[in-house]
Kinemage of the C-alpha trace (Angstrom):
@kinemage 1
@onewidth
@group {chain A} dominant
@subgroup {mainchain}
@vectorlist {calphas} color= white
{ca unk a 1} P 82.136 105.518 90.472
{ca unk a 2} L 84.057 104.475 93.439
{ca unk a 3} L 88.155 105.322 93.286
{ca unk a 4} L 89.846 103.106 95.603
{ca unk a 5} L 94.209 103.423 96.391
{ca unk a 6} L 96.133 101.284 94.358
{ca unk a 7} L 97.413 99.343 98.051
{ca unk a 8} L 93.395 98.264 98.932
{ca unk a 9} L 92.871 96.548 95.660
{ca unk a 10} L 96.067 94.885 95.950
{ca unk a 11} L 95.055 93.450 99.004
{ca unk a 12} L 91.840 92.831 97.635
{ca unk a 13} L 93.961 89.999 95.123
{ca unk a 14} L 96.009 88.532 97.997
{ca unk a 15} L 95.011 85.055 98.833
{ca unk a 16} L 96.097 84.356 103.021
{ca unk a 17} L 96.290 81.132 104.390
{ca unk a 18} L 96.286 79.984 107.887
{ca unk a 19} L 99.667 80.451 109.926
{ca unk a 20} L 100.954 77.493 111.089
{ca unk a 21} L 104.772 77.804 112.151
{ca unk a 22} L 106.698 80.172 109.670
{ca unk a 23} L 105.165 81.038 106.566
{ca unk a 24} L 106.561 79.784 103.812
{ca unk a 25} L 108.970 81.140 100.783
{ca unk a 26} L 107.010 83.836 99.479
{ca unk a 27} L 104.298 84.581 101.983
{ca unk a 28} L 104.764 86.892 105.314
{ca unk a 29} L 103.110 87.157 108.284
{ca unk a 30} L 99.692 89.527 108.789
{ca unk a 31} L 97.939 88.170 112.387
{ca unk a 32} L 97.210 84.204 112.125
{ca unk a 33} L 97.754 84.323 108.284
{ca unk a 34} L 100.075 84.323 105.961
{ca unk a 35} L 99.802 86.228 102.818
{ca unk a 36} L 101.879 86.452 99.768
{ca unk a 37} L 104.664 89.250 99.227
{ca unk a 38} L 103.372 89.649 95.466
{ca unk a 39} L 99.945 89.220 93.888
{ca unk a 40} L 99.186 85.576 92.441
{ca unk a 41} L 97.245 84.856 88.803
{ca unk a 42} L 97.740 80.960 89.368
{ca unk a 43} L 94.846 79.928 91.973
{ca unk a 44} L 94.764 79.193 95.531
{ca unk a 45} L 96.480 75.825 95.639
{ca unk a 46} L 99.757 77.077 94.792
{ca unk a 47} L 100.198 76.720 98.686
{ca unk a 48} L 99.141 74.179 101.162
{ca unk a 49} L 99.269 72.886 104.929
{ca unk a 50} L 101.992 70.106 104.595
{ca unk a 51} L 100.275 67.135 106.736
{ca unk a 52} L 102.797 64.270 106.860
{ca unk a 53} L 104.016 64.984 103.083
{ca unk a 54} L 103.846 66.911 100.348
{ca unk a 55} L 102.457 65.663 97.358
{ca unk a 56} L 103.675 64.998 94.069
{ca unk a 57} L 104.516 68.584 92.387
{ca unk a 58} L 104.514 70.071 95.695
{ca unk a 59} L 108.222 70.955 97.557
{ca unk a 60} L 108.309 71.167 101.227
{ca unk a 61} L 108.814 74.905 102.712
{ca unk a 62} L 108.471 74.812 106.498
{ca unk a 63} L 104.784 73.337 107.718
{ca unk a 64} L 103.609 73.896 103.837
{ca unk a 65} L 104.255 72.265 100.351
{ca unk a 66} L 105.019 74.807 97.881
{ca unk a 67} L 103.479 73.734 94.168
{ca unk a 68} L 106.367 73.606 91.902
{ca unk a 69} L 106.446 76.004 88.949
């Protein structure tokens, strides 16, 4: 059996998307990504590269659309 720390398998959950600006509410900056300050259960679309706009359930934060809870 293979004991890892509690901080690698945290990271393990963390979902980074591509820096593009600022990060947005929520996320912080690691190299050219952005990766969220707390784990996420709700999938990988909960943040996305805003193009021209956001859409529909999505708020604009920055260069991203935020999915509205």
């Amino acid at each position: 059996m293979l004991l890892l720390p509690t901080a690698a398998l945290a990271d393990q959950d963390k979902t980074p998307i591509p820096k593009v600006g600022h990060c947005p509410v929520g996320y912080r900056t690691s190299g050219e990504y952005c990766v969220p300050l707390e784990r996420t259960d709700s999938g990988d679309n909960d943040v996305i590269i805003k193009l021209k706009h956001c859409p529909k359930g999505y708020r604009t934060s920055g260069n991203y659309c935020v999915k509205l809870k």
